[in-house]
DOMITOR-589948 format. One record per residue: residue in three letters; x, y, z of N, C-alpha, C in turn. Coordinates in steps of 0.2 Angstrom, whole numbers, padded with zeros to 4 digits, always signed. Layout:
REM residues N
ALAXYZXYZXYZ;...
END
This chain:
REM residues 173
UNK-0094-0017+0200-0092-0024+0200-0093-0027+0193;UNK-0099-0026+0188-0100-0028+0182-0093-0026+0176;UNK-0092-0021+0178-0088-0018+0173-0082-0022+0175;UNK-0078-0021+0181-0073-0028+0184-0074-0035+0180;UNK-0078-0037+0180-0080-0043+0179-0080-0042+0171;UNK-0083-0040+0169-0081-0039+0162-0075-0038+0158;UNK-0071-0034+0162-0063-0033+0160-0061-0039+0161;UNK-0062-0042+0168-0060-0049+0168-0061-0053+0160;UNK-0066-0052+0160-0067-0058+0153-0065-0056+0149;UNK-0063-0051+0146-0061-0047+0140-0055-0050+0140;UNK-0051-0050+0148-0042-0048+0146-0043-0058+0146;UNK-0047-0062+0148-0045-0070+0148-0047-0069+0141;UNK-0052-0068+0138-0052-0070+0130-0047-0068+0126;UNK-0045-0062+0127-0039-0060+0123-0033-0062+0123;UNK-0029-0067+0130-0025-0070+0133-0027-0076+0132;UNK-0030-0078+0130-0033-0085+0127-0031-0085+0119;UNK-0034-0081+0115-0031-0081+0108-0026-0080+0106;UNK-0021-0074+0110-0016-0071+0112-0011-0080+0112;UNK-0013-0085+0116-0009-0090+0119-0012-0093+0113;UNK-0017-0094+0110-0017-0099+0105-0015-0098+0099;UNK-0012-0089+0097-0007-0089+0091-0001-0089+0092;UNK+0001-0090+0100+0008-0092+0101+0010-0099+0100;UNK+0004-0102+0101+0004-0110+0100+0004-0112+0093;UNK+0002-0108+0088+0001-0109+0081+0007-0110+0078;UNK+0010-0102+0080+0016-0100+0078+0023-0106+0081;UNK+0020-0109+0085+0025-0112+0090+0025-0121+0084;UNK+0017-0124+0082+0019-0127+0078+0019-0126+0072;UNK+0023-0121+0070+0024-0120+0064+0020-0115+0059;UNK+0015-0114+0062+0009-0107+0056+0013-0102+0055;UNK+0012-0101+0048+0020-0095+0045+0011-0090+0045;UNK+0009-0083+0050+0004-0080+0051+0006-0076+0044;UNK+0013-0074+0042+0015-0068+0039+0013-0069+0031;UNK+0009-0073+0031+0006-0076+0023+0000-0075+0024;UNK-0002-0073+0028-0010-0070+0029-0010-0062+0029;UNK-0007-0059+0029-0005-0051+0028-0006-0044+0031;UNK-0006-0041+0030-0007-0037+0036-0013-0035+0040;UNK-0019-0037+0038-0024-0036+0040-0024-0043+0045;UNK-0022-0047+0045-0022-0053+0051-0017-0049+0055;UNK-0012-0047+0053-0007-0044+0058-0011-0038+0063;UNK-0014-0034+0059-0017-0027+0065-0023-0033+0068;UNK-0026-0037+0066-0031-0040+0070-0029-0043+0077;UNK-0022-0049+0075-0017-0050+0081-0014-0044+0086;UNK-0015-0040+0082-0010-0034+0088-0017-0030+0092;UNK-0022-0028+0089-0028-0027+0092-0031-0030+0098;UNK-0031-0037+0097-0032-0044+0102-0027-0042+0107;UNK-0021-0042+0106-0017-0042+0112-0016-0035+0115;UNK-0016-0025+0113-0018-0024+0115-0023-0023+0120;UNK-0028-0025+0116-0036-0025+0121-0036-0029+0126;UNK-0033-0035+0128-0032-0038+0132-0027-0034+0140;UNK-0020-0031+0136-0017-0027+0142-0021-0021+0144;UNK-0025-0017+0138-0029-0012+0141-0033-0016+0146;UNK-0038-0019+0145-0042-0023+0149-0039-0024+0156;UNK-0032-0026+0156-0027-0028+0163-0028-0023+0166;UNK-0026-0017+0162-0024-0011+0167-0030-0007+0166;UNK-0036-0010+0165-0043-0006+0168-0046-0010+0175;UNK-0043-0016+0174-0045-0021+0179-0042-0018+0186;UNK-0037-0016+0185-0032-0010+0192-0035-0007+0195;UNK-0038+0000+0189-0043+0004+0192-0049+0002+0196;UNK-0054-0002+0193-0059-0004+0194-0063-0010+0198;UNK-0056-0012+0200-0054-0019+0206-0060-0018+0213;UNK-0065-0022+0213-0070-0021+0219-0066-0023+0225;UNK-0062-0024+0226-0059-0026+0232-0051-0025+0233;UNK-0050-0018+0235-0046-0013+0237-0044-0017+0245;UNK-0038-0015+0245-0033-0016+0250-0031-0013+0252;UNK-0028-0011+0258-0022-0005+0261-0017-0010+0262;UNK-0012-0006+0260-0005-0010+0259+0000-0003+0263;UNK+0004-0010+0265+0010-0007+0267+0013-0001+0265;UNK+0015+0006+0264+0020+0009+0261+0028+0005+0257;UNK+0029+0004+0259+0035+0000+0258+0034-0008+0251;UNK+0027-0010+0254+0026-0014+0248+0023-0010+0239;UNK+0020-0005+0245+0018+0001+0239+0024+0003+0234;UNK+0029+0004+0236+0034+0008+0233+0036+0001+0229;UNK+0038-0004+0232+0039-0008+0227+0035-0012+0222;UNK+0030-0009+0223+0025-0014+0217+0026-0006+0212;UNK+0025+0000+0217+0030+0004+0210+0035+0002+0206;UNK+0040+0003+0210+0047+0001+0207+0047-0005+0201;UNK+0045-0010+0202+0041-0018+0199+0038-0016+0193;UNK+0033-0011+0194+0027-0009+0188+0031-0005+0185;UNK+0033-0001+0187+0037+0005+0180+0043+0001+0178;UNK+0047-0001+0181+0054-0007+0178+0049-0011+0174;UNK+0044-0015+0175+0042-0016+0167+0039-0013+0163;UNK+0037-0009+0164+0035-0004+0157+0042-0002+0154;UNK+0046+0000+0156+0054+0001+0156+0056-0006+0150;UNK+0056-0010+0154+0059-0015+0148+0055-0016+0143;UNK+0049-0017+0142+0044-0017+0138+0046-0011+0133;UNK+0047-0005+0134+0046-0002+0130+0055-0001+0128;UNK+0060-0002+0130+0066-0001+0129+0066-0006+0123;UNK+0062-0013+0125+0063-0019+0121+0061-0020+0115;UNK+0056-0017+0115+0049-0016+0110+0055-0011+0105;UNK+0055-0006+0105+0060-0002+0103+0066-0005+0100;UNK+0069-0006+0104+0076-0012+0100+0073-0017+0096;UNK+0068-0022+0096+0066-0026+0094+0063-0022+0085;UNK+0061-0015+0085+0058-0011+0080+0051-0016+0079;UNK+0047-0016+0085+0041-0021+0085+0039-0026+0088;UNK+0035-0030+0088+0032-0036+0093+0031-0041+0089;UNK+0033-0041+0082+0033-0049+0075+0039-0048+0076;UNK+0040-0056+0073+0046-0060+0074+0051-0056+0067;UNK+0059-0056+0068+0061-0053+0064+0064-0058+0059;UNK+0071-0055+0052+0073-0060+0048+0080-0062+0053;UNK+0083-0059+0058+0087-0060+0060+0087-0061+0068;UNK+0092-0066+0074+0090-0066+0081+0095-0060+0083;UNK+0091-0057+0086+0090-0049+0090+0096-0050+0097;UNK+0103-0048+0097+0106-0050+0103+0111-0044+0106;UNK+0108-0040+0103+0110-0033+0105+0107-0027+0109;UNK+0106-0023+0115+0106-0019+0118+0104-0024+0126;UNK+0096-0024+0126+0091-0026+0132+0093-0034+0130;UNK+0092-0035+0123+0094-0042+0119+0100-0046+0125;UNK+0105-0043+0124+0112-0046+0127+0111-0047+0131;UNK+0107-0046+0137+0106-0053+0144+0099-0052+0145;UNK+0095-0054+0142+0088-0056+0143+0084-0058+0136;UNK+0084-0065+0135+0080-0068+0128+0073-0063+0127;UNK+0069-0063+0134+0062-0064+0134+0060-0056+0137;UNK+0064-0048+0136+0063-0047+0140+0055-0041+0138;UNK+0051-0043+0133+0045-0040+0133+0040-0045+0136;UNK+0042-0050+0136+0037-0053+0143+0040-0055+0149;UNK+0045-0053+0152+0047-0051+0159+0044-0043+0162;UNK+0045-0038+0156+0041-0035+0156+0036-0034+0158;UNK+0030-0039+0156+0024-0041+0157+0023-0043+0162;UNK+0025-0045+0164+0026-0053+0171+0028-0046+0176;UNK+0031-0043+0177+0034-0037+0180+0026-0031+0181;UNK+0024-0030+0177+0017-0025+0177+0013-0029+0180;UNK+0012-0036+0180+0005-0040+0183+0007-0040+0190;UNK+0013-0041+0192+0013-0040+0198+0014-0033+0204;UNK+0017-0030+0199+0020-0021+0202+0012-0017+0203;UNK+0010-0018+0196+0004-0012+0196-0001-0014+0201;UNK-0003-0020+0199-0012-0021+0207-0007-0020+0212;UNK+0000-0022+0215+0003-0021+0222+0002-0014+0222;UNK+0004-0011+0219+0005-0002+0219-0001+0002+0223;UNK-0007-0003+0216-0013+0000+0217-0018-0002+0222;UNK-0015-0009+0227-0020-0010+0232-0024-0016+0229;UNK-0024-0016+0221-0031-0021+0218-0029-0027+0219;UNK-0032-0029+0227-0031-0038+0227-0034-0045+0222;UNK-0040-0043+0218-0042-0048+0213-0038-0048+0209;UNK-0036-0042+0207-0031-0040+0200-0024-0045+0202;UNK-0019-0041+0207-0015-0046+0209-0016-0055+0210;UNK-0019-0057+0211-0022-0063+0213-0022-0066+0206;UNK-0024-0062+0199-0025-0064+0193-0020-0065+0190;UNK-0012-0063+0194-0008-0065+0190-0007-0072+0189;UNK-0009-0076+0195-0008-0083+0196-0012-0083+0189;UNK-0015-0083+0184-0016-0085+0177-0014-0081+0173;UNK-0013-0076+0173-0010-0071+0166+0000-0076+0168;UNK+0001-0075+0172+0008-0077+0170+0011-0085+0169;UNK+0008-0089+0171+0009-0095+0168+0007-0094+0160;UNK+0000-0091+0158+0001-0089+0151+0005-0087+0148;UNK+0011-0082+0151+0015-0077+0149+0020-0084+0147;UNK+0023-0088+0151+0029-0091+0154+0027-0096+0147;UNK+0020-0098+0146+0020-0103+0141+0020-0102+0134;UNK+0020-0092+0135+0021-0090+0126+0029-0092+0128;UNK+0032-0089+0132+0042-0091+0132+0042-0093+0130;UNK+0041-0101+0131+0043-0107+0132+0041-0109+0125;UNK+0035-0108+0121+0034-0108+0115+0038-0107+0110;UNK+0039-0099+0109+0042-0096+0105+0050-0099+0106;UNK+0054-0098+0113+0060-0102+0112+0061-0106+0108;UNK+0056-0111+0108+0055-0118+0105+0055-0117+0097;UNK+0051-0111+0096+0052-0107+0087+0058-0105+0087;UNK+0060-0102+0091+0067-0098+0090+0074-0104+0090;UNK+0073-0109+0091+0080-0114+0094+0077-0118+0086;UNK+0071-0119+0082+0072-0122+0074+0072-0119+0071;UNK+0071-0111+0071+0074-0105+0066+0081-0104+0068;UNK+0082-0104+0072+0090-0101+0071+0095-0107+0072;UNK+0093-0111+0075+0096-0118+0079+0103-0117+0083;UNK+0109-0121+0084+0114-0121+0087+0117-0112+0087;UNK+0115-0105+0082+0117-0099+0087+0110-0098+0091;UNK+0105-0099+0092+0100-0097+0097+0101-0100+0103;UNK+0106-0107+0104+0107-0111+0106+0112-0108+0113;UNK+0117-0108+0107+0121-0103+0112+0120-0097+0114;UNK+0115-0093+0113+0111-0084+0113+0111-0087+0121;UNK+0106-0093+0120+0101-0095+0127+0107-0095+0132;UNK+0112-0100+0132+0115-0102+0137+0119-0093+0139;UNK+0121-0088+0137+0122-0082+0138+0119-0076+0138;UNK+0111-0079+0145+0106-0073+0143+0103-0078+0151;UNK+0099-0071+0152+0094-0074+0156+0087-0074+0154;UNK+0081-0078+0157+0076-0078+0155+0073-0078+0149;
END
């Protein structure tokens, strides 16, 4: 139960800083003038946090027996977003913002699709796995998820302006 409860607080601080360099970036902090060593720092936060997520699965003190049927789709859910995650991740050639907006392959119907990704694992995996605390935590991982969206949109629509504009109105999520 300690170790549980510890992951918990790992993946909230790290999704906490996680959400407050979205915010940064959202007013305007150009991070890429701080240089690479702030970059692997940002990227080490937010890995440690997702690991964190998916040790909280294994380690969940309050298992559940679930349907088969709800099993199979919290698999289908959890692997579909590792899927787009890594399809995205891939076309994207990374997780930094690039010099150009990205509107080709996973791009061309989905703006957001490495955090529908995301949003997709937090719900798929603890259903999979039975973990009802973990599952119950999406209620906070994914409003955080939904507020980097809506952040970063917000960067992307005064970087690009009237073509992001249009990207949006021709994409979902």
């Amino acid at each position: 139960m300690l170790l549980f409860i510890l992951l918990c607080l790992i993946c909230l601080t790290s999704y906490y800083l996680h959400t407050l360099w979205h915010y940064r970036i959202y007013k305007g902090v150009n991070f890429e003038q701080r240089g690479k060593l702030f970059s692997l720092y940002t990227h080490f936060i937010v890995f440690i946090g997702y690991f964190a997520f998916g040790m909280m699965i294994f380690t969940d003190p309050l298992k559940i027996s679930i349907d088969i049927i709800l099993r199979i789709a919290g698999l289908i859910i959890g692997l579909s977003g590792i899927v787009i995650g890594v399809v995205a991740t891939i076309q994207k050639k990374g997780y930094t913002d690039t010099d150009q907006l990205i509107t080709k392959g996973i791009y061309a119907r989905l703006r957001n699709p490495m955090y529908l990704g995301i949003i997709f694992i937090h719900i798929g995996l603890p259903l999979f796995f039975g973990s009802l605390i973990t599952l119950l935590s999406a209620f906070v991982w994914i409003p955080m998820i939904i507020l980097w969206k809506i952040w970063e949109e917000k960067h992307l629509e005064n970087k690009y302006g009237k073509q992001y504009n249009t990207y949006k109105k021709q994409t979902l999520f």
